[in-house]
ROTI-38972 format. One record per residue (C-alpha): residue number from 1; x, y, z. Coordinates in Angstrom, 1 decimal, decimal comma. Example, Ala and Ser with C-alpha at 12.3 -4.5 7.8 and 13.67 -1.06 7.14 Angstrom:
% ROTI-38972
- 1|12,3|-4,5|7,8
- 2|13,7|-1,1|7,1
//
This chain:
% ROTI-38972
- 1|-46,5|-177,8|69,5
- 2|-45,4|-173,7|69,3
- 3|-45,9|-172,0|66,9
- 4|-42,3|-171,7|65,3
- 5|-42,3|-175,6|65,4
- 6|-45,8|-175,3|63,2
- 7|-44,1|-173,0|60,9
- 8|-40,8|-175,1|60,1
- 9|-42,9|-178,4|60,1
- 10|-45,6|-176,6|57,3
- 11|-42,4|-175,3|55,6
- 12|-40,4|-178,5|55,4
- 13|-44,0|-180,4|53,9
- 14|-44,4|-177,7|51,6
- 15|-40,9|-178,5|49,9
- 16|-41,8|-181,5|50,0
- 17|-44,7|-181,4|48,3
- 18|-43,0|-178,9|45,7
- 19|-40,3|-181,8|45,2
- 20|-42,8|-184,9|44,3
- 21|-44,5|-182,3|42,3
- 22|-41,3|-180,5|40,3
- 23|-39,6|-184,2|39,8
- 24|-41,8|-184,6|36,5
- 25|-40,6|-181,4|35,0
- 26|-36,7|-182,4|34,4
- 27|-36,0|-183,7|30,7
- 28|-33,9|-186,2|29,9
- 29|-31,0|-185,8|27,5
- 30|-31,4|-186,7|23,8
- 31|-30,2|-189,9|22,5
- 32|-26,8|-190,2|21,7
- 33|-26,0|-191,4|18,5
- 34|-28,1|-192,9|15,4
- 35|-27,4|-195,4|12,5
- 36|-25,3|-193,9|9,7
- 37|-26,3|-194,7|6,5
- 38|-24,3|-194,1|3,2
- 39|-24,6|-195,3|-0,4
- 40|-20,9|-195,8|-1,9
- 41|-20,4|-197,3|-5,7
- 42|-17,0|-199,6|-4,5
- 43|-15,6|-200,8|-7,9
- 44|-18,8|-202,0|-9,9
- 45|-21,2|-202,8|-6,3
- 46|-23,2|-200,6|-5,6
- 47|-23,8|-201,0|-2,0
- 48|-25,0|-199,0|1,2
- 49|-23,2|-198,9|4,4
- 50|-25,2|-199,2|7,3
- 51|-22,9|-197,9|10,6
- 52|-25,1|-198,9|13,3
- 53|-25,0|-196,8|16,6
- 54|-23,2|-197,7|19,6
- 55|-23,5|-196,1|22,8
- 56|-20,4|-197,5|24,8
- 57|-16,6|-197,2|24,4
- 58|-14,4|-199,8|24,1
- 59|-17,3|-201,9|22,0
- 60|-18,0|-203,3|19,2
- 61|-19,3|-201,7|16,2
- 62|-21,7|-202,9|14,1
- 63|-21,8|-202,7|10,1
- 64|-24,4|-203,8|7,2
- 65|-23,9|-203,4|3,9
- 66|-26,7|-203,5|1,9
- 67|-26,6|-205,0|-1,4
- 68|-28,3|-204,6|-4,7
- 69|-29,6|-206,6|-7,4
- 70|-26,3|-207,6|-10,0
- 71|-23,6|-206,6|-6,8
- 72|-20,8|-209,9|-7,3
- 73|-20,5|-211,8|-4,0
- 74|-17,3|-211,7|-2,4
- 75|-15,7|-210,3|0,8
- 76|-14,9|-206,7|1,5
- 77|-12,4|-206,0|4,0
- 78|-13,6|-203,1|6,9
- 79|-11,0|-201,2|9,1
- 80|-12,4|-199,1|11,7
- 81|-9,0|-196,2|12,0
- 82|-8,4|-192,9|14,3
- 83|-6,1|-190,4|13,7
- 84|-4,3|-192,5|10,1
- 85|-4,1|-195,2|12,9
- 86|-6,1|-199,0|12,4
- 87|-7,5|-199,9|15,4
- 88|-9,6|-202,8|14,4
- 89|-10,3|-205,2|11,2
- 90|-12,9|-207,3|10,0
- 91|-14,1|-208,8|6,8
- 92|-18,0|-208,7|4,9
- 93|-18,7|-211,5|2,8
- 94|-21,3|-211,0|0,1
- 95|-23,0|-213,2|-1,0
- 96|-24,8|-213,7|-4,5
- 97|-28,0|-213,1|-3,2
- 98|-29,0|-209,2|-2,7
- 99|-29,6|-208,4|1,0
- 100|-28,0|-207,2|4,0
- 101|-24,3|-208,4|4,8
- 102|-23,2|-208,1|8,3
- 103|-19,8|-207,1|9,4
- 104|-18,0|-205,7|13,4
- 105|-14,5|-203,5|13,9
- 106|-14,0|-202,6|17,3
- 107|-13,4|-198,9|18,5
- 108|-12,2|-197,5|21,7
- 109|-12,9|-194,0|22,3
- 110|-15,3|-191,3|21,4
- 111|-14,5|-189,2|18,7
- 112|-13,4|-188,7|14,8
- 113|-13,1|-192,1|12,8
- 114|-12,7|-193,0|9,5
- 115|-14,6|-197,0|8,4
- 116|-12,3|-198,6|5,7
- 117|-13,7|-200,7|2,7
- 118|-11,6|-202,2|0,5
- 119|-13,0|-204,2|-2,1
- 120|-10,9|-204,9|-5,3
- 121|-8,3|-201,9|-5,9
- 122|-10,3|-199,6|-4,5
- 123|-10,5|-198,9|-0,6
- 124|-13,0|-196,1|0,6
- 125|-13,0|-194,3|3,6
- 126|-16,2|-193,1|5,6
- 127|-15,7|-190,7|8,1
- 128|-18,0|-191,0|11,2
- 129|-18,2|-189,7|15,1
- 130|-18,2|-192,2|17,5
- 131|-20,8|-189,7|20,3
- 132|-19,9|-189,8|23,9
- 133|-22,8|-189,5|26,6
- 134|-23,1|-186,0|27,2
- 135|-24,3|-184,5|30,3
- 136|-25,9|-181,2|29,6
- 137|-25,6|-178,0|32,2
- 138|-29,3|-177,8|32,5
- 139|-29,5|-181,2|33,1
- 140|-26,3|-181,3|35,6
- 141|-28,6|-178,1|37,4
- 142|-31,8|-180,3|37,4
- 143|-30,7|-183,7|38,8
- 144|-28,3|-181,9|41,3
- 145|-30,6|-179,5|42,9
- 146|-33,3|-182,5|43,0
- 147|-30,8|-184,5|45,2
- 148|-29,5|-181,7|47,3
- 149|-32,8|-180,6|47,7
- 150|-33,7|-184,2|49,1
- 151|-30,6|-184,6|51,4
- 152|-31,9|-181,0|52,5
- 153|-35,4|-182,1|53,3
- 154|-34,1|-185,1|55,4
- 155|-31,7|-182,8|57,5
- 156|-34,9|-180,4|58,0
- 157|-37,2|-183,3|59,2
- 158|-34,5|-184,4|61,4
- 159|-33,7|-181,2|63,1
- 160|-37,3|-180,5|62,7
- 161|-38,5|-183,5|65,4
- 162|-35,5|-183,6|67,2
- 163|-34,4|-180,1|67,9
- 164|-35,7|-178,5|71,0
- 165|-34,9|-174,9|69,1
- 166|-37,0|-176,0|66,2
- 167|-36,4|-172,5|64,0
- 168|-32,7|-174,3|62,9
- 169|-34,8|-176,5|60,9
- 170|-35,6|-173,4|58,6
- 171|-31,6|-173,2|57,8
- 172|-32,1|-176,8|55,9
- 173|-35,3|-176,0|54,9
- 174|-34,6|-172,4|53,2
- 175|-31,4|-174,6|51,7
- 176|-34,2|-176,9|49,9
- 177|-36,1|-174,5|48,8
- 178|-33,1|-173,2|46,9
- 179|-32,0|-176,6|46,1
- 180|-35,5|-176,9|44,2
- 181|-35,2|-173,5|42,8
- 182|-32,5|-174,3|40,8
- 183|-33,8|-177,8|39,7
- 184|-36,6|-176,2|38,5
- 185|-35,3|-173,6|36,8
- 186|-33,0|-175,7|34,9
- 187|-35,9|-178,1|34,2
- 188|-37,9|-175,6|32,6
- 189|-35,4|-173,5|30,4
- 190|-34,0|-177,1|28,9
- 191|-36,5|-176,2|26,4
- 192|-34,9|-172,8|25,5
- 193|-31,5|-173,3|25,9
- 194|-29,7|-174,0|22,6
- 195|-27,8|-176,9|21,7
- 196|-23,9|-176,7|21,3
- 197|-22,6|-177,1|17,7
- 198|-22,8|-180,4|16,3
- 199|-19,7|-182,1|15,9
- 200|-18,8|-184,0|12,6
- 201|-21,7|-181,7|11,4
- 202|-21,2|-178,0|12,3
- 203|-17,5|-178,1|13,8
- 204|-15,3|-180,7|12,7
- 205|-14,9|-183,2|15,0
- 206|-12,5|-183,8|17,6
- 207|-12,3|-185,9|20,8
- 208|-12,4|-183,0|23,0
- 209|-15,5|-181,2|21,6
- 210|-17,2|-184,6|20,7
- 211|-16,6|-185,8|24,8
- 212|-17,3|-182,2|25,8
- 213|-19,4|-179,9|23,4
- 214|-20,7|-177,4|25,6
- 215|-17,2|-176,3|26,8
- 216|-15,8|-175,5|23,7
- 217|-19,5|-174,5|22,1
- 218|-19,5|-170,9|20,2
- 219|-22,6|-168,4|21,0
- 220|-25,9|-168,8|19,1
- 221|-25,9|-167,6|15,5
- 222|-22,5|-168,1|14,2
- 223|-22,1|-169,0|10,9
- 224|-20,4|-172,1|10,4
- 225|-21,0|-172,2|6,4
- 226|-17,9|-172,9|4,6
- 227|-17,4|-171,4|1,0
- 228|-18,9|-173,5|-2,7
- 229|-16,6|-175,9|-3,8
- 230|-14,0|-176,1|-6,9
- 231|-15,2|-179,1|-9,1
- 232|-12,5|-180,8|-10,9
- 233|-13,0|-183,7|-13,3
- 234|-11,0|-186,1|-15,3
- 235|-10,7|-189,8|-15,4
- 236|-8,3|-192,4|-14,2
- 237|-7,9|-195,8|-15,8
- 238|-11,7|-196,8|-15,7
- 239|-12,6|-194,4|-12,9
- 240|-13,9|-191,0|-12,9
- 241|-11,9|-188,9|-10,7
- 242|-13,0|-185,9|-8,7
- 243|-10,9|-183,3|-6,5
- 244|-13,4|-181,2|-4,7
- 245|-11,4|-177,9|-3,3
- 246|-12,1|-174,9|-1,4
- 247|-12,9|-172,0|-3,3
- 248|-11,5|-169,6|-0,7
- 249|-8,0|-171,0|-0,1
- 250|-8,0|-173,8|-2,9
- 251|-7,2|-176,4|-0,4
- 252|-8,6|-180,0|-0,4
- 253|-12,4|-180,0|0,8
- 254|-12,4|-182,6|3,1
- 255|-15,3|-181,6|5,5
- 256|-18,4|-183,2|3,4
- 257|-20,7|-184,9|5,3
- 258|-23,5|-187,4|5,0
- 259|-26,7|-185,5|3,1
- 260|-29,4|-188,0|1,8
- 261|-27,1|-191,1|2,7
- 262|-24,7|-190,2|0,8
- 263|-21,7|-188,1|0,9
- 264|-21,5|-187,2|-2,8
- 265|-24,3|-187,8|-5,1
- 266|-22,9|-187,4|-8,5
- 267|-25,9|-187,6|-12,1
- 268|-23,8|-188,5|-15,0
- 269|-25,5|-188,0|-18,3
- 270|-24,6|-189,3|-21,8
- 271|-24,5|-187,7|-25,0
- 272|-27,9|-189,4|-25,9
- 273|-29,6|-188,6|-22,6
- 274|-28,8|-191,8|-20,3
- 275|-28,4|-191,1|-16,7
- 276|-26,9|-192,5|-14,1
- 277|-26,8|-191,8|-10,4
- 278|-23,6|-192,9|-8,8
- 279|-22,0|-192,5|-5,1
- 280|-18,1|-191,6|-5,4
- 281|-15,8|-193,5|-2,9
- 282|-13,6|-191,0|-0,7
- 283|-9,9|-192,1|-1,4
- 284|-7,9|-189,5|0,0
- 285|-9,2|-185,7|1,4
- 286|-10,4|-183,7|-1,1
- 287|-10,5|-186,7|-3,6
- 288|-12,9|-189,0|-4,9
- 289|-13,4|-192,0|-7,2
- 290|-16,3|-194,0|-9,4
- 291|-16,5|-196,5|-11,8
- 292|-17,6|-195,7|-15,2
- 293|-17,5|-197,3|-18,4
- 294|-18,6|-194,9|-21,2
- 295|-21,2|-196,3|-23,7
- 296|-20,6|-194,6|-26,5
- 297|-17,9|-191,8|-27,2
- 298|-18,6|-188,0|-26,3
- 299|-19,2|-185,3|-24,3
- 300|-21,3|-186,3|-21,2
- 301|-22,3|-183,6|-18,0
- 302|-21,3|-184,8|-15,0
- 303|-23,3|-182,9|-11,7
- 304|-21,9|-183,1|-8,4
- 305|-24,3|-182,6|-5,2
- 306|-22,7|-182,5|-1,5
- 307|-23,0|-180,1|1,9
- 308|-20,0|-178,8|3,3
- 309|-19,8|-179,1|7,0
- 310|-22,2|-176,2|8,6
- 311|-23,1|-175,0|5,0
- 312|-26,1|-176,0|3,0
- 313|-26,6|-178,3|0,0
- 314|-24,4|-177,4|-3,1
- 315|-24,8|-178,1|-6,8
- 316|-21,0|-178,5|-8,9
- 317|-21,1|-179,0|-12,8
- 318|-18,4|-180,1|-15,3
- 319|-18,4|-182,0|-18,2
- 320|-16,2|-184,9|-19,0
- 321|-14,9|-186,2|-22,7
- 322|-14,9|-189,3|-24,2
- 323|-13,0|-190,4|-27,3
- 324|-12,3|-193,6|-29,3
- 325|-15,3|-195,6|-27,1
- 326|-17,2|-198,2|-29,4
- 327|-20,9|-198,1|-28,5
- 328|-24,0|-197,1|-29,7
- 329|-26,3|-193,9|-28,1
- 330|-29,5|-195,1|-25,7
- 331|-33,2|-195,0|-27,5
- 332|-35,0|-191,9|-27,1
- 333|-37,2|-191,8|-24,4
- 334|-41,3|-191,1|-25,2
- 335|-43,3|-188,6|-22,9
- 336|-45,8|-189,5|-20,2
- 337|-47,4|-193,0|-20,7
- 338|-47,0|-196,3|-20,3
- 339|-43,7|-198,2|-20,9
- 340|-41,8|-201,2|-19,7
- 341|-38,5|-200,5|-17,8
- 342|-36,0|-203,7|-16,9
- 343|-39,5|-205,8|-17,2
- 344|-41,4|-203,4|-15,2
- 345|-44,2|-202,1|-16,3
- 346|-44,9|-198,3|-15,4
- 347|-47,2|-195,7|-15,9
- 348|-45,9|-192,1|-16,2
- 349|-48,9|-189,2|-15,7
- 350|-48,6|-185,7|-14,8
- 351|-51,2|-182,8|-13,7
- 352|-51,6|-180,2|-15,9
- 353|-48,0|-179,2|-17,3
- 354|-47,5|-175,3|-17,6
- 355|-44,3|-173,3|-16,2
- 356|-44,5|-171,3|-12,8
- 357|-46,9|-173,8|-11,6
- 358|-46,7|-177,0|-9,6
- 359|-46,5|-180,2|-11,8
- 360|-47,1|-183,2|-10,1
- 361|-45,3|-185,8|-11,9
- 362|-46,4|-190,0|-10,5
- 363|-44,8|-193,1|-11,8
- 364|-47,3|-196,0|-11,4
- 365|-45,7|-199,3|-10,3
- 366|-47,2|-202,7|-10,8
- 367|-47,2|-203,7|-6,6
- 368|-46,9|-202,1|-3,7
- 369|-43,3|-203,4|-3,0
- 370|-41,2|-200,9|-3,2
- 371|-38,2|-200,0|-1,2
- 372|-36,8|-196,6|0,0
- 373|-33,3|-195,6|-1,4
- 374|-30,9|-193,1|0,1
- 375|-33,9|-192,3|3,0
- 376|-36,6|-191,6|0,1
- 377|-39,5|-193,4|-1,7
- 378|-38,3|-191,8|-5,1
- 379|-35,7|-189,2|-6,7
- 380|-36,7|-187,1|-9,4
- 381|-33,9|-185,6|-11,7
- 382|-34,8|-182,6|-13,9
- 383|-32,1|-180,9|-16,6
- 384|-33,5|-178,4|-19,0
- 385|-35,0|-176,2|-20,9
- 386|-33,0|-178,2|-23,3
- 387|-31,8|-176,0|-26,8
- 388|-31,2|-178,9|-28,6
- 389|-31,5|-183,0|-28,4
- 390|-28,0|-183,3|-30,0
- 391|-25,0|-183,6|-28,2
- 392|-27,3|-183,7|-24,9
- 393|-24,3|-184,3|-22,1
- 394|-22,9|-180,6|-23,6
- 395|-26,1|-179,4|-23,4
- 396|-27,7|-180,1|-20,2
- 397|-23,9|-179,2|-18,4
- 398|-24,8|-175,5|-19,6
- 399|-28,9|-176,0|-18,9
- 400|-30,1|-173,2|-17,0
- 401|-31,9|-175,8|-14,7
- 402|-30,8|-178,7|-12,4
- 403|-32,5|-180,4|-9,8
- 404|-33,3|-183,3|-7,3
- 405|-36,9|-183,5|-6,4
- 406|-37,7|-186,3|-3,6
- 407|-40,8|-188,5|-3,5
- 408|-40,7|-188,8|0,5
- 409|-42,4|-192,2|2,2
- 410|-45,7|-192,1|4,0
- 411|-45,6|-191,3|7,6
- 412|-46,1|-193,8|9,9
- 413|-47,7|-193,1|13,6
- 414|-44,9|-193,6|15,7
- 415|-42,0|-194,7|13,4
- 416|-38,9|-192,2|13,9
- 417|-36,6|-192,3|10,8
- 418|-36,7|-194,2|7,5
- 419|-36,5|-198,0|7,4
- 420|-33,8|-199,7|5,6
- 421|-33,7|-201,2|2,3
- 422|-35,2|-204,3|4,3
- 423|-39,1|-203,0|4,2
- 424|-40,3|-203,8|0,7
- 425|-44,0|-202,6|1,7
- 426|-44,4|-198,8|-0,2
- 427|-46,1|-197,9|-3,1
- 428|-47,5|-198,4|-6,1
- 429|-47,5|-194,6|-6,8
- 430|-44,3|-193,1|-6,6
- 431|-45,5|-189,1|-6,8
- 432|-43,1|-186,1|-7,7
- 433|-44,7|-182,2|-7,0
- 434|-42,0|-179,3|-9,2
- 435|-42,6|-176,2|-10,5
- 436|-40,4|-175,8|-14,3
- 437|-39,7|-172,5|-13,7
- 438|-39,5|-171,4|-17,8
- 439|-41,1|-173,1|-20,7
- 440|-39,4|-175,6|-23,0
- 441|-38,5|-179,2|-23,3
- 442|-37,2|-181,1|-20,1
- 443|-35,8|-184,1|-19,6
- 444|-36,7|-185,6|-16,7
- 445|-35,1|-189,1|-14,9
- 446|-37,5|-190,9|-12,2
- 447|-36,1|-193,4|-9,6
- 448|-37,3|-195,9|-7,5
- 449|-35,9|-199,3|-5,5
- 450|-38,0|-202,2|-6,1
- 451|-36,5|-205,8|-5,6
- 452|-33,2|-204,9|-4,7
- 453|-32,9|-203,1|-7,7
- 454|-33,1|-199,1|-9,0
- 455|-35,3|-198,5|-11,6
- 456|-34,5|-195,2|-13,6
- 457|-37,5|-194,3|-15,8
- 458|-36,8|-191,6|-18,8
- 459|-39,6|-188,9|-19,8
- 460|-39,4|-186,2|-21,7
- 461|-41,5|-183,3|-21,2
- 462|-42,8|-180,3|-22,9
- 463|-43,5|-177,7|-20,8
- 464|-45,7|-174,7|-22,2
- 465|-45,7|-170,9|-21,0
- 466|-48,7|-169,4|-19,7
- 467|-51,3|-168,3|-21,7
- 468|-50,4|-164,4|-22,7
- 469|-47,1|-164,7|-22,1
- 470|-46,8|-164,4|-18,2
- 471|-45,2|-166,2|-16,0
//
């Protein structure tokens, strides 16, 4: 064999051997799609929609709602609807016994969608992205310099053995070597190259940047924040009623998306210091309703939390009135200790309480069967420092602190996401680390899920400054 025949036979191995090699370095695309999960108070239910992932269009879609402890059986009808269009229809029927419900509407297409649930006289509407199966440009590079690379080497070992001018076989060969160049390359800067926008999340959502992201993708670093919202507040019939608009053009906001399953969380608190934390029902864009029956008459702060598509979390207060109600205010709630809460028994303690340092605030359950809610082991509500305990729905809407502190679940070795509201298997210690920025009283609301049902536990605090004065 001549030399030049060595040379094109050692050069056409070679690739080869720097193709078996380089075929582990490609990365596969990221999944497409997840389960959407979103807590929505329809009528007096209070319920959490579980829009399961589906990876092929036309198919079937696949809904649960999750039910809580006191929700009235029944049968709430779903539309899945594109563009103001219905596309498909199908019922949920509750029954009396908490637990997940299943339900299927049928979509067609990648892209913007809106699930329909009417239950009652109210119908809410969830907006959600049906992905497509996006083929990255890295990935496109990879896989097609892989197989022309391999249809390269098979034309070089051909020409190689057959050719009595064996130096054509380096024309192939040199092609495969370039062919594996750029497989490689694209392999190995996957890692660095960013992703497009997310749509539904970053951009709204349409079906061409949904089916095709990286050709209408913007360059790294733009700011996709949208401006705070306008809170407004009133109430309709028995319903609250809030109209979130943009405090730029004062348009309707209708670009919230899903934050801590939900897409507005909204803390209601009574003149006597009950709480409650409700999930408003999208009804039209910009505008959305709740439930609520007053307990007693009077001025109660109502706290709105949402994120604006491609902005961050945001905090919206307003107060609401309520005259000529017939009730009678809630008991005052103690400080740390034990106390007994819809039959539960619980155990409040703290660490050492001073401000500008970390409290760590733990609510001691009977059993370790608790559920997660909204993605979390526990929620942690904290209004204050409080002036006054009179007229307490006036004076928490002005207090100079609000916030949502998470208890988050254990991790688990291998478990990506949360369970559902199925897996009762968490617990008994429920534990809340916050730092109460100024002295004074606080009031503070602990939650947690256990047998289908949220248990809110009261404390009241009293938080001291730091010894000579500091901070």
């Amino acid at each position: 064999m001549g030399t030049t025949k060595r040379t094109a036979l050692l050069m056409v191995l070679c690739a080869l051997g720097i193709a078996l090699g380089g075929g582990t370095a490609h990365a596969d695309g990221a999944p497409v799609g997840a389960d959407i999960q979103v807590a929505q108070t329809l009528g007096a239910r209070e319920l959490t929609v579980i829009i399961r992932r589906i990876d092929v269009t036309p198919g079937d879609l696949h809904v649960d709602i999750a039910t809580h402890a006191g929700t009235a059986p029944g049968t709430l009808r779903l539309a899945a609807a594109a563009d103001g269009v219905v596309f498909s229809r199908g019922d949920v029927v509750l029954g009396a016994t908490p637990g997940l419900y299943p339900g299927t509407v049928g979509v067609d297409h990648a892209g913007p969608w809106e699930l329909r649930l009417a239950g009652g006289t109210t119908t809410a509407t969830i907006p959600f992205v049906v992905p497509a199966r996006v083929v990255p440009p890295w990935e496109k590079a990879a896989y097609g310099g892989f197989v022309a690379a391999g249809a390269f080497l098979l034309i070089a070992l051909v020409v190689a053995v057959r050719s009595r001018r064996t130096a054509y076989a380096l024309l192939p060969a040199g092609g495969m070597v370039a062919a594996l160049a750029v497989a490689v390359t694209g392999a190995l800067l996957s890692t660095s190259t960013p992703p497009p926008p997310a749509p539904g999340v970053q951009l709204d959502a349409t079906v061409d940047n949904v089916t095709d992201p990286y050709a209408l993708s913007r360059l790294p670093g733009t700011d996709y924040s949208r401006p705070p919202v306008n809170l407004s507040v009133g109430t309709q019939g028995k319903s609250l009623a809030l109209d979130f608009t943009d405090g730029s053009t004062g348009r309707p906001a209708d670009d919230l998306v899903i934050h801590d399953d939900a897409l507005v969380h909204l803390i209601v608190v009574s003149p006597s210091g009950r709480l409650w934390h409700l999930h408003p029902v999208r009804v039209a864009p910009g505008e959305y309703r709740v439930d609520f029956t007053p307990p007693e008459p009077g001025t109660y702060a109502v706290a709105a939390e949402l994120e604006r598509r491609g902005g961050g979390v945001q905090l919206a207060r307003s107060t609401v009135d309520f005259e000529g109600v017939t009730g009678s205010s809630a008991e005052v709630p103690t400080g740390p200790g034990k106390r007994v809460v819809d039959g539960v028994p619980i155990d409040v303690t703290t660490t050492t309480v001073q401000a500008g340092t970390s409290v760590t605030v733990t609510a001691h359950f009977p059993t370790g069967d608790l559920q997660p809610w909204l993605g979390m082991l526990g929620h942690l509500i904290v209004v204050g420092p409080l002036p006054s305990e009179n007229d307490l729905g006036a004076v928490a809407a002005t207090a100079p602190t609000w916030a949502h502190a998470h208890a988050m679940p254990p991790y688990v070795p291998g478990l990506t996401g949360v369970p559902d509201e199925t897996v009762a298997a968490y617990g008994p210690n429920v534990p809340f680390t916050f730092t109460f920025p100024a002295p004074g009283r606080y009031r503070l609301w602990l939650q947690a899920e256990r047998g289908w049902s949220v248990l809110t536990v009261p404390v009241v605090l009293d938080v001291p400054a730091v010894p000579g004065g500091g901070q």
